[in-house]
N, C-alpha and C positions, 0 to 999 in steps of 0.2 A: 248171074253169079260171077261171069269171067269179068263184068266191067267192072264188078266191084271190086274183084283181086288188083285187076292194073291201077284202080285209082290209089292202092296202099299199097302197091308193091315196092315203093320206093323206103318204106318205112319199115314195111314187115324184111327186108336185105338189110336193110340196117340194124334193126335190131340182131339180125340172125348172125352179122357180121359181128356186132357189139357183143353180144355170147362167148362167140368162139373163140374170139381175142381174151376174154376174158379166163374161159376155161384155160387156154393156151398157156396163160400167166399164170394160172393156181397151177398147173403140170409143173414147171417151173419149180415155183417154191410159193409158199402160203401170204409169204408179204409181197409179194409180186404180184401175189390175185389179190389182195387187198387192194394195193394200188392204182391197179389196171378198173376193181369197181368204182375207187373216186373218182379218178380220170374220166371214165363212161358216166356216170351219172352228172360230172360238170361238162360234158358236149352233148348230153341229153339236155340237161336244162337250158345250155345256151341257144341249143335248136328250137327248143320250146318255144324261148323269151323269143326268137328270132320270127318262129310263125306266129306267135302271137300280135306281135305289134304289127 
């Protein structure tokens, strides 16, 4: 069970990280956590695209 957590652990802090930035931003104000979800979902996909190829 532990080697399975360290082989996503890089993934599963990122996403944790990409949450809390985002919550941070709706704390904020509501178009700021709008923004902050674009923003995260275009460095999600270009990580995607990135392990993909």
């Amino acid at each position: 069970m532990l080697k399975i957590i360290w082989k996503y652990i890089d993934v599963l802090c990122f996403l944790a990280a990409a949450v809390f930035i985002v919550w941070g931003f709706f704390r904020l104000s509501i178009t700021a956590g709008i923004f902050a979800i674009g923003i995260v979902l275009i460095v999600v996909g270009l990580i995607t695209e990135m392990i993909a190829s």
